[in-house]
DOMARSE-29369 format. One record per atom (N, C-alpha, C, O, CB): residue in three letters; x, y, z. Coordinates in steps of 0.2 Angstrom, whole numbers, padded with zeros to 4 digits, always signed. Glycine has a CB too. Example, Ala and Ser with C-alpha at 12.3 -4.5 7.8 and 13.67 -1.06 7.14 Angstrom:
// DOMARSE-29369
ALA+0066-0028+0039;ALA+0062-0022+0039;ALA+0066-0016+0039;ALA+0071-0017+0042;ALA+0057-0022+0045;SER+0064-0011+0035;SER+0068-0005+0036;SER+0064+0000+0039;SER+0067+0006+0040;SER+0070-0003+0029;
This chain:
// DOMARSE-29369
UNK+0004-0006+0000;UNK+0000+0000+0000;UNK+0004+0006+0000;UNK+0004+0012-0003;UNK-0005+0000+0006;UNK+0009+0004+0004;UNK+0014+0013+0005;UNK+0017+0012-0002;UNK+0018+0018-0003;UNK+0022+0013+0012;UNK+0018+0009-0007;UNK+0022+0008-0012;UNK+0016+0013-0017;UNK+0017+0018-0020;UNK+0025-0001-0015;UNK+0010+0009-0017;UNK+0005+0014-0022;UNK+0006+0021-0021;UNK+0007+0025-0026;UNK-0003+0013-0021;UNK+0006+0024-0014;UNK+0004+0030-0012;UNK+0011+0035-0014;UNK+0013+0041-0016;UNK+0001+0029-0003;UNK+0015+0029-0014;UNK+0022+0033-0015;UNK+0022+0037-0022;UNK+0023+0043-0023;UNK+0028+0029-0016;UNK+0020+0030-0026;UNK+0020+0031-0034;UNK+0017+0037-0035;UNK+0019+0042-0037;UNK+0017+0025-0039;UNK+0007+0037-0032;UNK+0005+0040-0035;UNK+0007+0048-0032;UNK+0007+0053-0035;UNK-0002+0038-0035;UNK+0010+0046-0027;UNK+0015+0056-0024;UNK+0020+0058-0030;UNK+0021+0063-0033;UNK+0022+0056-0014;UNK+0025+0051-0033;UNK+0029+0052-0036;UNK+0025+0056-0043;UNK+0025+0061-0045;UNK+0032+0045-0035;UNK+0021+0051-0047;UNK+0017+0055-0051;UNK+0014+0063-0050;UNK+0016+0067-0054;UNK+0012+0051-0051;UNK+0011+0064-0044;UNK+0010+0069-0043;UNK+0015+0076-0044;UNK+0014+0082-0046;UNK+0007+0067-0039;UNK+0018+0073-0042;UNK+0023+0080-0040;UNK+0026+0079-0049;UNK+0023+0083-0051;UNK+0032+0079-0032;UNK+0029+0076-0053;UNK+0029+0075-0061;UNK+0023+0081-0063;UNK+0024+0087-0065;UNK+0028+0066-0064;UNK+0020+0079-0062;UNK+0014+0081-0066;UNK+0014+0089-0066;UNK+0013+0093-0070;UNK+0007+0077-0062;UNK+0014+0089-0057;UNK+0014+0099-0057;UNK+0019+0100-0058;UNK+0019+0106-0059;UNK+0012+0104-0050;UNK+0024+0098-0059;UNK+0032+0099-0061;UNK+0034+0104-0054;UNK+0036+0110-0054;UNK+0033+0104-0069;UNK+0033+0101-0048;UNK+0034+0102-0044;UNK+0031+0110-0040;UNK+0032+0112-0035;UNK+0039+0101-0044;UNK+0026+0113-0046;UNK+0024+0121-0041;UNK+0016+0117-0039;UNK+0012+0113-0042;UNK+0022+0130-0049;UNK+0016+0119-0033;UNK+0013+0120-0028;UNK+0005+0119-0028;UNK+0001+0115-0027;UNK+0015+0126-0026;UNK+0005+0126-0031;UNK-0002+0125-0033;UNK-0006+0121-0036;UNK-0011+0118-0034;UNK-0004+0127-0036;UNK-0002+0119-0044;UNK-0004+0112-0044;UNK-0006+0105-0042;UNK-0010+0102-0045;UNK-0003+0111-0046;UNK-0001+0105-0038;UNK+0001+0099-0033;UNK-0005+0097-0028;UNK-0006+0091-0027;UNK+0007+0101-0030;UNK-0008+0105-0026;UNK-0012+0105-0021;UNK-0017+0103-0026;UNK-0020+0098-0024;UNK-0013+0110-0016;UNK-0020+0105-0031;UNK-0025+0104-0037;UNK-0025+0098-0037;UNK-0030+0095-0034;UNK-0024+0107-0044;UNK-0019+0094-0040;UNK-0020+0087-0042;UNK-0021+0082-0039;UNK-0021+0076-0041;UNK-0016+0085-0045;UNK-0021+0084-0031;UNK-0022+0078-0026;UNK-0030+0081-0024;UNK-0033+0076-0021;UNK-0016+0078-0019;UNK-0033+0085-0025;UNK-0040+0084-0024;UNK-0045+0078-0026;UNK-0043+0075-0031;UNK-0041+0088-0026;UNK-0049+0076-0024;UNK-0055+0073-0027;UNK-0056+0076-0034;UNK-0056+0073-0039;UNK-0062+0075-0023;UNK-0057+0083-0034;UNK-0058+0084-0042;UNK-0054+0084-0045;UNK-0055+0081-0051;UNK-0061+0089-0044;UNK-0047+0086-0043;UNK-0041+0084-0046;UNK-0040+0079-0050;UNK-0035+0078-0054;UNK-0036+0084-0043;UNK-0044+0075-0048;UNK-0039+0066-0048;UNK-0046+0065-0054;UNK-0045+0065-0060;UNK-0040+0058-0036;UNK-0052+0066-0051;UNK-0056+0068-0058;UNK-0056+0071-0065;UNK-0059+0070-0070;UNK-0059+0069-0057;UNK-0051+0077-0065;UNK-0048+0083-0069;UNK-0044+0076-0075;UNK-0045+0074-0081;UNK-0040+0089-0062;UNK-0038+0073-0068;UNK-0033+0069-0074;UNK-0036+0064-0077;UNK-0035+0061-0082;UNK-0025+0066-0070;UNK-0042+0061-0073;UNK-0042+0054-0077;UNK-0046+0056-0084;UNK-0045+0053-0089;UNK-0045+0047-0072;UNK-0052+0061-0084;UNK-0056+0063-0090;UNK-0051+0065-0094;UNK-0051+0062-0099;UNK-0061+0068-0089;UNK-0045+0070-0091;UNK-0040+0072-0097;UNK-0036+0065-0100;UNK-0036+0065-0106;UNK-0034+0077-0094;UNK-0034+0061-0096;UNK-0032+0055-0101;UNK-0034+0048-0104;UNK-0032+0044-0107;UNK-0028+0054-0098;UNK-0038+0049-0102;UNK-0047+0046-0105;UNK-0046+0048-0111;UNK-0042+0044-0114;UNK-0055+0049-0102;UNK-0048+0055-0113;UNK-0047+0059-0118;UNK-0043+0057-0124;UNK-0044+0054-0129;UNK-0045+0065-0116;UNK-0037+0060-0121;UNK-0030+0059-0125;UNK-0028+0052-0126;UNK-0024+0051-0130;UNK-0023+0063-0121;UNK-0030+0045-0122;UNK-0028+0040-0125;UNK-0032+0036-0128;UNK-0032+0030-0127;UNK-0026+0038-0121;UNK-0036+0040-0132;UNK-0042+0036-0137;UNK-0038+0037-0143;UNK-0032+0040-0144;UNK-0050+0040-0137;UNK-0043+0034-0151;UNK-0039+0038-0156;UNK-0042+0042-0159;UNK-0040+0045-0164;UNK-0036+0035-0161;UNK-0046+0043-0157;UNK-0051+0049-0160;UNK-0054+0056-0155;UNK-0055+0055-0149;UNK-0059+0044-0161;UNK-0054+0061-0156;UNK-0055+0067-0151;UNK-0065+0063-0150;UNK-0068+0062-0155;UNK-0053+0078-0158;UNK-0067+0063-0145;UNK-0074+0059-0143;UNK-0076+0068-0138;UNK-0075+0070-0132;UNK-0074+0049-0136;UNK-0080+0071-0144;UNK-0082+0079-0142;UNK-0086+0077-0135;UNK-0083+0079-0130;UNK-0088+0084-0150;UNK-0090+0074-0134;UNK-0095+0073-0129;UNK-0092+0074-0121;UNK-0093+0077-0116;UNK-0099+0067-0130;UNK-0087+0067-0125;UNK-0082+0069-0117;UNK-0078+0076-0117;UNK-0078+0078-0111;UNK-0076+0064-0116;UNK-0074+0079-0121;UNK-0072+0086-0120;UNK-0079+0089-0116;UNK-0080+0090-0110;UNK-0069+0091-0128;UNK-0083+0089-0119;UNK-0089+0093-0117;UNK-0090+0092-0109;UNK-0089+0096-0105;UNK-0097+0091-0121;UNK-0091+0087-0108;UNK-0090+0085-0100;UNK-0087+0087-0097;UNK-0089+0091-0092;UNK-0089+0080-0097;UNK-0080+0086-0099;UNK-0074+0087-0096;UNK-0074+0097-0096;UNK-0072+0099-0091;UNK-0068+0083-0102;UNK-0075+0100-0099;UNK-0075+0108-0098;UNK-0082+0110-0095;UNK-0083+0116-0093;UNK-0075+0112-0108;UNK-0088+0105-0095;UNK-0094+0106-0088;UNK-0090+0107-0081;UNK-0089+0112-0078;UNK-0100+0097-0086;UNK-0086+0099-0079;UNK-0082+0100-0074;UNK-0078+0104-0071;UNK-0077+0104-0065;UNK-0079+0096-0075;UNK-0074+0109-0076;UNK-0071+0112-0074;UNK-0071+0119-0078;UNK-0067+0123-0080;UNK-0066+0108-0075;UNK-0079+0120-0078;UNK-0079+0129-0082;UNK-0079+0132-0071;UNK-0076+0137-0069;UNK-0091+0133-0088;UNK-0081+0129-0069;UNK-0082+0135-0062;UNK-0076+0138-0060;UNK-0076+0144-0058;UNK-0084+0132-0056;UNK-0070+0134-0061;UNK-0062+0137-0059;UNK-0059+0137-0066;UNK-0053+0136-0065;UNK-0057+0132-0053;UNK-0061+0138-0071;UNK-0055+0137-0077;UNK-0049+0136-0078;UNK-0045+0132-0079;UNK-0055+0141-0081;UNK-0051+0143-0076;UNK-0039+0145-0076;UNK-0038+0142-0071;UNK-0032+0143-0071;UNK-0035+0153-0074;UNK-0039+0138-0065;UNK-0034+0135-0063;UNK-0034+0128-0063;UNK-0030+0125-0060;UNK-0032+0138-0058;UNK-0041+0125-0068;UNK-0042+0119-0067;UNK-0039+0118-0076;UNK-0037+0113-0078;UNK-0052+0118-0064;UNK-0038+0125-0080;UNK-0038+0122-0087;UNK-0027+0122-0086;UNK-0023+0120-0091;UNK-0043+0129-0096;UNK-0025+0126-0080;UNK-0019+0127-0080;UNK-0017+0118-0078;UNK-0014+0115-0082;UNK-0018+0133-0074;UNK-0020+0113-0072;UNK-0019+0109-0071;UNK-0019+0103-0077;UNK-0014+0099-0077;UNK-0023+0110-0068;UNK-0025+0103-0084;UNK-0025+0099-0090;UNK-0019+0102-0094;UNK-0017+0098-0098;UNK-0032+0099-0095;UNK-0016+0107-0094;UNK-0009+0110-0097;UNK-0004+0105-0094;UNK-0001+0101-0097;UNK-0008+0118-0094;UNK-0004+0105-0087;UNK+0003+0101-0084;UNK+0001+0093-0087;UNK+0006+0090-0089;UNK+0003+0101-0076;UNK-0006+0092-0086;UNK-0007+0084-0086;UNK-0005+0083-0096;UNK-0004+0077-0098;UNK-0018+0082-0083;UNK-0005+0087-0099;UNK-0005+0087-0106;UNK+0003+0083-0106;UNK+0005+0078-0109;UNK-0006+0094-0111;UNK+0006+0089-0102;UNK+0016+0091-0103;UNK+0017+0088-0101;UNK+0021+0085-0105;UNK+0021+0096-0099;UNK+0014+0082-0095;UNK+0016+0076-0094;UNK+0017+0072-0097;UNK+0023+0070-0097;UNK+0014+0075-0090;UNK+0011+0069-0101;UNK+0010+0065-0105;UNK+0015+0065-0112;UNK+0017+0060-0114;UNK+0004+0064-0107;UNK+0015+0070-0114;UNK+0018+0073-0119;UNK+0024+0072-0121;UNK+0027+0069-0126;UNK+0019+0079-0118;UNK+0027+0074-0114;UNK+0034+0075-0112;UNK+0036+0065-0112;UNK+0041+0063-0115;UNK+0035+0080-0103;UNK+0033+0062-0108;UNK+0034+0056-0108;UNK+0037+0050-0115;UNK+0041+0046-0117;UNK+0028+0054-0104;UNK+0030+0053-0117;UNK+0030+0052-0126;UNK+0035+0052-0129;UNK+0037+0048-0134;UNK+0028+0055-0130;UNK+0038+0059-0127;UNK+0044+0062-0130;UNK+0050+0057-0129;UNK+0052+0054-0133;UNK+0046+0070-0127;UNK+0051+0058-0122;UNK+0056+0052-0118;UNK+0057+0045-0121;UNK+0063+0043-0123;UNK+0054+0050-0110;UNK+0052+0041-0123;UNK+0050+0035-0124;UNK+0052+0035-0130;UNK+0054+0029-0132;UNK+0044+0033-0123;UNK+0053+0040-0136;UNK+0051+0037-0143;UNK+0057+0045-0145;UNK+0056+0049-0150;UNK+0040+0037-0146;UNK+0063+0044-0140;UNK+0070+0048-0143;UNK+0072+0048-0149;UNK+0074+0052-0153;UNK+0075+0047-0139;UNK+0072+0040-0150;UNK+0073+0039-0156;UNK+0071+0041-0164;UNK+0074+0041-0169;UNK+0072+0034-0154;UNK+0064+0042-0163;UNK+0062+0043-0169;UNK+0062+0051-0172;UNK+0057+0054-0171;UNK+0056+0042-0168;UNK+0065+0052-0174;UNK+0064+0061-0174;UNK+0058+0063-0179;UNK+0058+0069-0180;UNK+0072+0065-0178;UNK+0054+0060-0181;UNK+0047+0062-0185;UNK+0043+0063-0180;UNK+0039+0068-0180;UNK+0043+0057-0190;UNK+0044+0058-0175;UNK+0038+0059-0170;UNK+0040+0066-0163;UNK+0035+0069-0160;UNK+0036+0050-0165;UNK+0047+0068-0161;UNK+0049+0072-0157;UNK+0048+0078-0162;UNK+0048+0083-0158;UNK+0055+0071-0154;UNK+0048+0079-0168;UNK+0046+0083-0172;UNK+0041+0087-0170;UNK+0041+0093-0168;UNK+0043+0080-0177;UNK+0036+0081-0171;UNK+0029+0083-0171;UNK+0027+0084-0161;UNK+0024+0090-0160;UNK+0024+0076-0176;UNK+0029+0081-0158;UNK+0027+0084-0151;UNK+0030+0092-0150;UNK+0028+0096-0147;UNK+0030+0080-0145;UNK+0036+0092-0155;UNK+0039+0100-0153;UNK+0035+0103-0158;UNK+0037+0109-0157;UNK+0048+0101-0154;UNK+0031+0103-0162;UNK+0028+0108-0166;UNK+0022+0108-0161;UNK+0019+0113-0160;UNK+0027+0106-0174;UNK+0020+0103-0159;UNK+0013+0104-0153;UNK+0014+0107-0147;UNK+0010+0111-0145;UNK+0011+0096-0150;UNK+0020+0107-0145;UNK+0023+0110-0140;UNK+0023+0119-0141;UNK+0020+0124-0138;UNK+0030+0107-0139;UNK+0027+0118-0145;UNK+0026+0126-0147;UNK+0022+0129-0150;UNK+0023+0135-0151;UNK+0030+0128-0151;UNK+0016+0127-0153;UNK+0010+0130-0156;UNK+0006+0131-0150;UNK+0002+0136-0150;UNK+0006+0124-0161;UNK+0006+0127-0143;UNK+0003+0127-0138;UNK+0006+0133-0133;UNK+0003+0135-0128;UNK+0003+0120-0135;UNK+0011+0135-0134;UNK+0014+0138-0131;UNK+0014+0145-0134;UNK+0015+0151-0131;UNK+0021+0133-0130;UNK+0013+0145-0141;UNK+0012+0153-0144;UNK+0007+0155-0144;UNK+0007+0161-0145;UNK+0012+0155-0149;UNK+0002+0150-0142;UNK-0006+0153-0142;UNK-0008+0154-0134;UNK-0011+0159-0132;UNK-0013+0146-0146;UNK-0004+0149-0129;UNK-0007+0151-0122;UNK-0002+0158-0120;UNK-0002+0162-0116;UNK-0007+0143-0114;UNK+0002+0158-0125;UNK+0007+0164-0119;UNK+0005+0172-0123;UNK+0008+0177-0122;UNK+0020+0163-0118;UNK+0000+0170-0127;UNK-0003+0177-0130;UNK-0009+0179-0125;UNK-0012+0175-0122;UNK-0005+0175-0138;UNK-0011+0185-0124;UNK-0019+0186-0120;UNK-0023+0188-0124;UNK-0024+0193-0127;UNK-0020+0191-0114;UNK-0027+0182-0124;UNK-0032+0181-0131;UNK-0037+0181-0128;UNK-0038+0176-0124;UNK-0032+0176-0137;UNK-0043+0188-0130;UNK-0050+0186-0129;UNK-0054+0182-0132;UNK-0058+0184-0135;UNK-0052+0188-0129;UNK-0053+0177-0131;UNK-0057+0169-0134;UNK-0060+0166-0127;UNK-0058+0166-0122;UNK-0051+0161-0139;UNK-0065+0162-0132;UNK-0070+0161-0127;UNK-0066+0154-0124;UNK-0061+0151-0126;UNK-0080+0159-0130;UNK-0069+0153-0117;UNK-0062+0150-0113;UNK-0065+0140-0118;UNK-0061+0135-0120;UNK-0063+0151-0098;UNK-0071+0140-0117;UNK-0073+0132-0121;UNK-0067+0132-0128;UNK-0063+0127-0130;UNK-0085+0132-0126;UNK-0066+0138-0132;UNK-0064+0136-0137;UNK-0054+0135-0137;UNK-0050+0132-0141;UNK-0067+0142-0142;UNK-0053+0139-0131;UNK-0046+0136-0130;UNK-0045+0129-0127;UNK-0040+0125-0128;UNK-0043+0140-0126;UNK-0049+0127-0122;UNK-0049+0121-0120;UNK-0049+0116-0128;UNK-0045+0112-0130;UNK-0056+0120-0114;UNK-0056+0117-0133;UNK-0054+0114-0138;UNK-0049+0114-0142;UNK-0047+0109-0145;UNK-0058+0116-0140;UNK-0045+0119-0143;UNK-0039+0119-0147;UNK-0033+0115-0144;UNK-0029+0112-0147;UNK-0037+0126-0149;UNK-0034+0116-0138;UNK-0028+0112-0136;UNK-0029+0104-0137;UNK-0025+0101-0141;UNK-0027+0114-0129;UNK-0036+0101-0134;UNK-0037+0093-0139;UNK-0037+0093-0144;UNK-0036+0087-0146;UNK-0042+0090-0139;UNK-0038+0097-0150;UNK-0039+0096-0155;UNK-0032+0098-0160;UNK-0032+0095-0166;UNK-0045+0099-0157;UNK-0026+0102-0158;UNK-0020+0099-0159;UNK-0018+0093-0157;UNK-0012+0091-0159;UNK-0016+0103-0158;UNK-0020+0090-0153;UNK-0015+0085-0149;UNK-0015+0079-0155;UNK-0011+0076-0158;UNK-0020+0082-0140;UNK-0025+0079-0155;UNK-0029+0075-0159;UNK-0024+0074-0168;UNK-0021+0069-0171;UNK-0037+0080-0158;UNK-0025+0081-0171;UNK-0024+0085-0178;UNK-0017+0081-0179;UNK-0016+0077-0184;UNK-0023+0096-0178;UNK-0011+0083-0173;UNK-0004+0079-0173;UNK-0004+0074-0172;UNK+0001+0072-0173;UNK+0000+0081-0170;UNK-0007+0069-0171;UNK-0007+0062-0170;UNK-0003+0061-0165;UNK+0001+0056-0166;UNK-0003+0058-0176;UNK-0002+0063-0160;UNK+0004+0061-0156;UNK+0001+0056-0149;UNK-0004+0058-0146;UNK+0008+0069-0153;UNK+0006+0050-0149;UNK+0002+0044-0147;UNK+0008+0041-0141;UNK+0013+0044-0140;UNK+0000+0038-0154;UNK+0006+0036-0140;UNK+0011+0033-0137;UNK+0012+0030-0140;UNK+0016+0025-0140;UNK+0012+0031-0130;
């Protein structure tokens, strides 16, 4: 039992990349619901809109700091992808073009309706193919 609780602290702290706030987010009840709809999501092969839709019900009351949370939970997965499949340079390609498309559009302040950013962010993940 201490060995699960470890892992999943071990996860945890990966995931917020060690800042704080997230950390406290992702150990919540809803937190823990946050990550598993987000990777529900992303580990299908198809973008399943009904579930985003749920998934942005769950989390319109706190957005920003519940859509900051599916940011880290993305980086995580992402990043892991990245790790796993060093080898291939088509596919670290393509996470770094996902990375940085994600990264030019959140570090701009764009008034867009907050559903339609949550959308773009699945729907590049989706657009890029990027898989384990």
């Amino acid at each position: 039992m201490k060995k699960t609780n470890d892992l999943s602290k071990n996860k945890n702290f990966r995931i917020s990349n060690f800042n704080p706030s997230i950390y406290k987010r992702i150990i919540t009840p809803n937190g823990k619901k946050i990550e598993e709809m987000t990777l529900d999501i992303i580990s299908k092969k198809e973008l399943d809109f009904d579930e985003l839709d749920n998934l942005f019900k769950n989390i319109s009351k706190d957005f920003d700091n519940n859509f900051e949370l599916i940011i880290s939970i993305f980086f995580d997965y992402v990043k892991n992808i990245f790790l796993n499949n060093f080898n291939e340079i088509k596919q670290m390609k393509v996470i770094l073009i996902y990375l940085n498309t994600i990264n030019k559009t959140l570090g701009k302040i764009l008034n867009i309706e907050k559903k339609k950013v949550l959308y773009f962010v699945f729907t590049e993940f989706f657009n890029l193919n990027i898989k384990k």
